[in-house]
C-alpha positions as CSV (number, residue, x, y, z in Angstrom):
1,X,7.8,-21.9,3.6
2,X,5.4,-22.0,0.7
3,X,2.3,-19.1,0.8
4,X,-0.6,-20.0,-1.1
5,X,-3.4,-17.0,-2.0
6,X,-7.0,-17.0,-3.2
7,X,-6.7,-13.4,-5.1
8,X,-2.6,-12.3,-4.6
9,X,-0.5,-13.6,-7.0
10,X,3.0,-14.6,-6.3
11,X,5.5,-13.5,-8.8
12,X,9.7,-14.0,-8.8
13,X,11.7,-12.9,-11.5
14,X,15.5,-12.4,-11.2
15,X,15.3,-14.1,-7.7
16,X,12.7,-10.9,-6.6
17,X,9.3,-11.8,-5.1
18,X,6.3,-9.5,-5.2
19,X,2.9,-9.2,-5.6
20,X,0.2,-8.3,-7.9
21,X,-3.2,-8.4,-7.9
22,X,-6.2,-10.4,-10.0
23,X,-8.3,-7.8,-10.7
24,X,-5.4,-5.9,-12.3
25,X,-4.8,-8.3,-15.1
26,X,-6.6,-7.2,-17.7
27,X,-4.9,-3.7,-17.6
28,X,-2.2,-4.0,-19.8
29,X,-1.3,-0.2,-19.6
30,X,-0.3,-0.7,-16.3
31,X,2.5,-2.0,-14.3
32,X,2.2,-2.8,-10.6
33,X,3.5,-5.0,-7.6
34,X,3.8,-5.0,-4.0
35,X,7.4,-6.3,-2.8
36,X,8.3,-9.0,0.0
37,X,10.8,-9.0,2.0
38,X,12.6,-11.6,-0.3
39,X,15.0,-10.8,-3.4
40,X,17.7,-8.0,-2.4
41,X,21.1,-7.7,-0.7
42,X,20.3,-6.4,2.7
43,X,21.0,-8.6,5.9
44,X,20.6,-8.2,9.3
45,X,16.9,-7.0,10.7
46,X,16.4,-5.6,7.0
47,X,17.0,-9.0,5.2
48,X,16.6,-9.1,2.7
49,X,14.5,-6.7,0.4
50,X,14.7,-3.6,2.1
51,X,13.6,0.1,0.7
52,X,14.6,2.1,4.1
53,X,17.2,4.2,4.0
54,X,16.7,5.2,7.6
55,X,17.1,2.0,9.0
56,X,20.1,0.0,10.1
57,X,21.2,-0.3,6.4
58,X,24.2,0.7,4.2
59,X,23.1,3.1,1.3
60,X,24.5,0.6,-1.4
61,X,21.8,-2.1,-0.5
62,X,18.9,-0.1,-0.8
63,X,20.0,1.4,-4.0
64,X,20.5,-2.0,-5.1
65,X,16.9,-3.3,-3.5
66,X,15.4,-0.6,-5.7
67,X,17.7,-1.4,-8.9
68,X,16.5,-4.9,-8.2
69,X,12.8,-4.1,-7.8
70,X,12.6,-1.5,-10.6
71,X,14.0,-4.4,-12.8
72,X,11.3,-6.6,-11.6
73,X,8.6,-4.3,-12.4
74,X,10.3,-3.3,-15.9
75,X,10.4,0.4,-14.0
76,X,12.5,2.9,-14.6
77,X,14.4,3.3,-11.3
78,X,15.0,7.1,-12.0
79,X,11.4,8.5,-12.4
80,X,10.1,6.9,-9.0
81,X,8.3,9.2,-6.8
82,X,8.8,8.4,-3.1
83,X,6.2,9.5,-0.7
84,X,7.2,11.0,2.4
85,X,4.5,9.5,4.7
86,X,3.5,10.6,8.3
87,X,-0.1,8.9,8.6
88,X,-1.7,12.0,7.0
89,X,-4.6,12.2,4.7
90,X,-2.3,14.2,2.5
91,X,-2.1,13.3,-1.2
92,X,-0.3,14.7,-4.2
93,X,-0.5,14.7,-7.5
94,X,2.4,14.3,-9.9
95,X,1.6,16.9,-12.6
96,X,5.0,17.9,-13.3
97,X,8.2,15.7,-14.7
98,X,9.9,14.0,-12.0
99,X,12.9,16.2,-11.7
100,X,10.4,19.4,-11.0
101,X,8.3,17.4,-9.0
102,X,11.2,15.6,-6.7
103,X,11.9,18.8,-5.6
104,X,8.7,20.3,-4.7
105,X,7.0,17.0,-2.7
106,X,7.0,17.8,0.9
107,X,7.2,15.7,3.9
108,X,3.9,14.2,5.1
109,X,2.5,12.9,2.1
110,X,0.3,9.2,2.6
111,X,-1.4,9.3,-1.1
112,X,-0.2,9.7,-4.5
113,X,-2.0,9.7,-7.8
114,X,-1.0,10.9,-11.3
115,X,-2.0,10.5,-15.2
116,X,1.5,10.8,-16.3
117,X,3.0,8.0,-17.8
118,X,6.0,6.3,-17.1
119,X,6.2,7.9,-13.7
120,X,6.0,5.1,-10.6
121,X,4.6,6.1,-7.4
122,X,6.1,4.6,-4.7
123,X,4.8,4.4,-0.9
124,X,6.1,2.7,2.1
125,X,4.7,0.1,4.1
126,X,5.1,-2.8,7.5
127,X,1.7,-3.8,8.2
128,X,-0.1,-0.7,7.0
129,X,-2.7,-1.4,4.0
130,X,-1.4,-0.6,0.4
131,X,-4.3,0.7,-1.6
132,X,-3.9,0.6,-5.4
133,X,-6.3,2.6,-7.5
134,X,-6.5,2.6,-11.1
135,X,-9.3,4.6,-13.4
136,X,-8.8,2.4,-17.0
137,X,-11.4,4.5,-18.6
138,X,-9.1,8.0,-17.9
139,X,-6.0,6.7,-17.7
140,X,-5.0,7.4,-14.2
141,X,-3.5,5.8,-11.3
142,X,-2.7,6.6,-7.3
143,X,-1.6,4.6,-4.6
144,X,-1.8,5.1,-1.1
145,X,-0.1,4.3,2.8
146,X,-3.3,3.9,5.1
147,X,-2.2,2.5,8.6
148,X,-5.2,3.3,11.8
149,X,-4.3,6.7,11.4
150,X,-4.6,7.0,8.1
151,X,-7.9,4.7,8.2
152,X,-9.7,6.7,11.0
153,X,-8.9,9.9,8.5
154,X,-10.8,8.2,5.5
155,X,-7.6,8.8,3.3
156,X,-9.2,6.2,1.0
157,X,-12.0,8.2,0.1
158,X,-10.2,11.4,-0.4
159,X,-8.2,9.6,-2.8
160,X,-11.7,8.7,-5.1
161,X,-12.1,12.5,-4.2
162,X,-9.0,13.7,-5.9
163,X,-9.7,11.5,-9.0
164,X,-12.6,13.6,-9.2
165,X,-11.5,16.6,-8.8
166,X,-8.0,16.2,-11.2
167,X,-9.4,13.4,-13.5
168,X,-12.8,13.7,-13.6
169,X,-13.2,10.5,-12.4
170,X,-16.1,8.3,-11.6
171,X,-15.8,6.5,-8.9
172,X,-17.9,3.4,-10.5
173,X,-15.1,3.2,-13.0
174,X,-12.1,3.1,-10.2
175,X,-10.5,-0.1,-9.7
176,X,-9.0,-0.7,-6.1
177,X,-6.7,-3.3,-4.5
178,X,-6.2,-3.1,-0.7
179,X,-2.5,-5.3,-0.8
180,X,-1.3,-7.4,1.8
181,X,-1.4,-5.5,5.4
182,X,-1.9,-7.0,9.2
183,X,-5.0,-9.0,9.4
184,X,-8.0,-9.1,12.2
185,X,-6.4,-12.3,13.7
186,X,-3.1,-9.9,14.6
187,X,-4.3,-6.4,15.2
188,X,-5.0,-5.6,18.9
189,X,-5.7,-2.7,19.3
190,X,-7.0,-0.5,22.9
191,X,-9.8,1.9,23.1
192,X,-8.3,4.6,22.4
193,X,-7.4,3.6,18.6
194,X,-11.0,2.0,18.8
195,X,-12.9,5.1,19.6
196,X,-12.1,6.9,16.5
197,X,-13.6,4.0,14.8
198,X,-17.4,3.8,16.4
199,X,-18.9,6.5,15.5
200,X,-18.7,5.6,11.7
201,X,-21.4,2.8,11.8
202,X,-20.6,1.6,7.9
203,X,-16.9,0.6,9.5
204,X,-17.3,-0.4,13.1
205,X,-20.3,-2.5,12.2
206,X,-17.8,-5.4,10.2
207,X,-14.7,-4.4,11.8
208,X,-13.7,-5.3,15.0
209,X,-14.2,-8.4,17.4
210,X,-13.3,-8.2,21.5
211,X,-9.8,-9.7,22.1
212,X,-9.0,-11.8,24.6
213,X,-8.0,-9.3,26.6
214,X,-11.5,-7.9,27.4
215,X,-10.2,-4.2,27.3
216,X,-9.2,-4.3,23.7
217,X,-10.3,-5.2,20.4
218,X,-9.2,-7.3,16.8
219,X,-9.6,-4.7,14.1
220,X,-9.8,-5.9,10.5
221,X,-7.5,-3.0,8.6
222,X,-8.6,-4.4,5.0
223,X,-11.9,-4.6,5.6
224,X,-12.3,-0.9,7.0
225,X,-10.6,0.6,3.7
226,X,-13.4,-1.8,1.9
227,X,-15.9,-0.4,3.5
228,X,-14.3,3.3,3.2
229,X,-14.1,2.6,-0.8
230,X,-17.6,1.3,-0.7
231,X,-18.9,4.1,1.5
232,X,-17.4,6.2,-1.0
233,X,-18.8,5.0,-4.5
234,X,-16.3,2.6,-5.4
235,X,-18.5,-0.9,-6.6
236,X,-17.5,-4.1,-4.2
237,X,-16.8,-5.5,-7.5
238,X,-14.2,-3.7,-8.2
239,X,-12.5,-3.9,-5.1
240,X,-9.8,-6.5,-3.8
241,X,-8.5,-7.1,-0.4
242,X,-5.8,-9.2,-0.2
243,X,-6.0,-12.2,2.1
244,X,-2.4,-12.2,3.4
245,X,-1.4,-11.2,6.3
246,X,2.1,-9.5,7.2
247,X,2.3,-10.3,10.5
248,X,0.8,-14.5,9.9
249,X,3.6,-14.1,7.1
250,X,6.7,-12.8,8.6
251,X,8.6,-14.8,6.8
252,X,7.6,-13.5,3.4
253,X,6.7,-9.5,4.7
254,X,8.2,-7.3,6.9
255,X,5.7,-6.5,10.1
256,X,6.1,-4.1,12.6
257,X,4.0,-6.1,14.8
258,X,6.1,-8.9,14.6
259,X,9.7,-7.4,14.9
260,X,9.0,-3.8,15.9
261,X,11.9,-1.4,14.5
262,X,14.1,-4.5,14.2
263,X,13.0,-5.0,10.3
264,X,12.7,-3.3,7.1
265,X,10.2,-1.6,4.9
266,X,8.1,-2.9,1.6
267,X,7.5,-0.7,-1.3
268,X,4.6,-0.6,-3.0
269,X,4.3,0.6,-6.5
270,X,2.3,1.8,-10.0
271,X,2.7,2.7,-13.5
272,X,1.1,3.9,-16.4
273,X,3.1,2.5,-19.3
């Protein structure tokens, strides 16, 4: 199946396909992609580019989806820093060298952000939005796993927050990429998930459209981190949300939506060079 996009490129090298993102280009002390599900060595529900250990996978394929991946990227496949994501707003930031700082990460972190170079961040994803950030004027970069949960918690904006706080970031100056996730057209979702939503006018206001069942809602994940970034200084500008949709392409991502736990995982990742 071929997959055309207006602002996601499409890349394959070495038989890998991932993407990267058009208002990235120009940063050249960066190195970034989102993976498919195409490329590695895994088969089954996880076929074929599959970063799960925890699934129904050997150990051998994913440590050869990541060799693969990492070689992709040009990445060195042993200073990647894994998040261990629960839908939290909880972000780190990698200050120390990766072998200090592999041991100290703890379990229920969505966000990660560093200014340490040639050091990948790496979070997890099937459906959930990937949300790049880069600051070219500081040097710094972060990436973060925002599913509802993660949405409804604003984890976005305490991202632009952290860049503050650890950078001295301005949020004008962030760049942000919100990478392929489940789109409007898929995304039912009841009241329950919808209620944590209305109150916040500047979200609920573009966000959501009643589904054919008249008891739920279509909620637009993308466009509620937009808005989130927006809300939160970041210029529209600067912001890209990707207009595929993992669940529409199951064929080139892994969806949760689509296959439930019968699937895999997508990795997405960034460097300072």
């Amino acid at each position: 199946m071929l997959f055309r996009s207006k602002n996601t490129n499409l890349n394959i090298k070495n038989a890998v396909c991932y993407c990267t993102f058009k208002n990235f280009e120009s940063f050249n002390f960066i190195k970034h992609g989102f993976s498919t599900r195409l490329g590695g060595v895994s088969d089954g529900d996880c076929r074929s580019l599959n970063f799960c250990f925890s699934k129904n996978d050997t150990k051998q394929n994913v440590s050869e989806n990541y060799r693969r991946f990492a070689e992709a990227l040009d990445i060195n496949e042993k200073k990647i820093i894994k998040s261990y994501q629960m839908h939290t707003d909880n972000i780190a930031v990698v200050k120390n060298n990766h072998q200090n700082f592999k041991s100290e990460i703890k379990q229920g972190i969505d966000g990660l952000l560093t200014n340490k170079r040639n050091i990948t961040l790496l979070t997890f994803h099937a459906d959930c939005a990937p949300i790049f950030f880069v600051d070219p004027l500081k040097r710094a970069v972060g990436v973060a796993h925002s599913g509802w949960e993660g949405t409804a918690k604003e984890i976005a904006s305490k991202m632009i927050a952290k860049f503050r706080k650890e950078f001295s970031s301005n949020e004008e100056d962030l760049f942000c990429a919100i990478g392929p996730s489940i789109g409007q057209c898929c995304y039912e979702i009841d009241d329950f998930v919808y209620n944590k939503f209305r109150t916040k006018k500047y979200i609920s206001k573009f966000c959501f459209k009643k589904s054919k069942d008249k008891n739920k809602f279509m909620f637009s994940l993308k466009i509620a981190n937009q808005k989130i970034l927006e809300n939160a200084g970041v210029k529209p500008s600067n912001i890209l949300v990707s207009d595929l949709c993992t669940k529409c392409c199951s064929d080139l991502f892994f969806s949760h939506r689509k296959s439930g736990n019968k699937r895999g995982v997508m990795a997405a990742a960034i460097c300072l060079k």
